[in-house]
C-alpha distance (Angstrom), angle and dihedral (degrees) to the residues before:
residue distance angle dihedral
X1 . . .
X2 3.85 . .
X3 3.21 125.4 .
X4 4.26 83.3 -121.2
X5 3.90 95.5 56.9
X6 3.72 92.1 39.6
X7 3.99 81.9 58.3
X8 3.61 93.1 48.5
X9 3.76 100.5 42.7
X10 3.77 90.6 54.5
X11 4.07 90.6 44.6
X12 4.07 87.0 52.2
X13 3.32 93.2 52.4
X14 3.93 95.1 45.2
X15 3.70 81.2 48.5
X16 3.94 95.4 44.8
X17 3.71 91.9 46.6
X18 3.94 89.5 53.5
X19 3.66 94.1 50.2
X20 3.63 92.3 87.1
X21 3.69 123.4 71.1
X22 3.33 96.3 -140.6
X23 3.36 97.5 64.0
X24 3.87 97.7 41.3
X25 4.08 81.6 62.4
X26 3.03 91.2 52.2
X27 4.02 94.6 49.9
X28 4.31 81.1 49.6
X29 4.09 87.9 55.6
X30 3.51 91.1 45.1
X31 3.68 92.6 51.9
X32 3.52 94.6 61.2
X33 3.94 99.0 55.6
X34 3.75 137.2 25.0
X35 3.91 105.2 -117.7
X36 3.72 128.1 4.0
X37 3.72 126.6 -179.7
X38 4.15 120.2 -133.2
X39 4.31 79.1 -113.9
X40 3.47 100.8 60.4
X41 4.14 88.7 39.3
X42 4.32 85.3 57.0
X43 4.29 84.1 63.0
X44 4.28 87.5 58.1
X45 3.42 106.4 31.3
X46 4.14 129.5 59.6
X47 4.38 94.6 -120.3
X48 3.33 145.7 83.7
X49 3.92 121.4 -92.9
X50 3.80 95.5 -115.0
X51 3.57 81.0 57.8
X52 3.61 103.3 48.1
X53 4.05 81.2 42.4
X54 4.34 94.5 59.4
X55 4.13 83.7 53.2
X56 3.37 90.6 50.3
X57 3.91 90.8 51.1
X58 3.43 92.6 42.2
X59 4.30 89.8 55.3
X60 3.97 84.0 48.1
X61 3.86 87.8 45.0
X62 3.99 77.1 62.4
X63 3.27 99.2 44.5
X64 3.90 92.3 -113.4
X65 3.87 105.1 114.6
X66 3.66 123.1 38.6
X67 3.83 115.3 -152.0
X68 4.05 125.3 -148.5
X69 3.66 121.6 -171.9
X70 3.76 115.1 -136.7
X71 3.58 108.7 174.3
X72 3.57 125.3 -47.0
X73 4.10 88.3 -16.5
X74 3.89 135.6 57.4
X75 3.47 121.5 -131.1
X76 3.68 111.7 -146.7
X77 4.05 120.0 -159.6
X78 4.07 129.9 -171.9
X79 3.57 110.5 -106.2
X80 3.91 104.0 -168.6
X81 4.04 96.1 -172.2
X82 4.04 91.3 108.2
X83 3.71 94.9 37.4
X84 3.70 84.6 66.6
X85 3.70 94.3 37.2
X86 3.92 86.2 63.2
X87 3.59 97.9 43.5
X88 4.22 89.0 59.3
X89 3.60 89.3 47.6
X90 3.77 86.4 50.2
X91 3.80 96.1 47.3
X92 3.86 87.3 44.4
X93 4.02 91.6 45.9
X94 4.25 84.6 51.2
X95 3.93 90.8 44.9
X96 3.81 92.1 59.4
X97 4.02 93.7 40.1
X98 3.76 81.4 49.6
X99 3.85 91.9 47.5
X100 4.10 83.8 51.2
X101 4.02 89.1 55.9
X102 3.07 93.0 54.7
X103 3.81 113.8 57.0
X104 3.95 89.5 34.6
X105 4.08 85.8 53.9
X106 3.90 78.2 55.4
X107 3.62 100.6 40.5
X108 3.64 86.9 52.4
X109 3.78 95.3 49.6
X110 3.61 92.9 49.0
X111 3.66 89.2 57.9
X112 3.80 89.5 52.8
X113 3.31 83.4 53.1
X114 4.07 90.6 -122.0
């Protein structure tokens, strides 16, 4: 695999992970602390911690929590690494649309002769 499609498989799944608004909450809670378990998240949110747990895989699946297990519990933290990894592919993927604008805003002019 290319370096390229490596790069945009792990921006879809950042992406595809962040689709659901569950799990952009969840990023928000994160945020605000540096580990939380799926037990203390059932106190704050309105579900069930094997819930809350299968969003927490699902940000892992993505690369954007990282789980430690201390005991009988696993802390998770936010690790923002391929949140910013998607946002350069987006600002790249933008660039080249922008790039596109451009020379068909000129291609058009030229045929209006302006």
């Amino acid at each position: 695999m290319s370096t390229q499609d490596a790069t945009d498989q792990a921006a879809g799944a950042v992406f595809s992970a962040l689709a659901d608004p569950t799990r952009r909450h969840l990023v928000r809670l994160l945020r605000e602390r540096p580990t939380v378990t799926a037990s203390a998240l059932t106190d704050e949110l309105d579900m069930t911690r094997q819930a809350i747990a299968k969003h927490l895989a699902g940000l892992a699946d993505a690369g954007l929590v990282h789980g430690e297990r201390r005991g009988r519990e696993t802390h998770y933290a936010l690790t923002p690494a391929p949140m910013s990894d998607a946002m350069v592919w987006m600002a790249e993927a933008g660039g080249r649309w922008d790039q596109r604008l451009d020379r068909l805003e000129r291609e058009a002019g030229a045929l209006r002769g302006t």
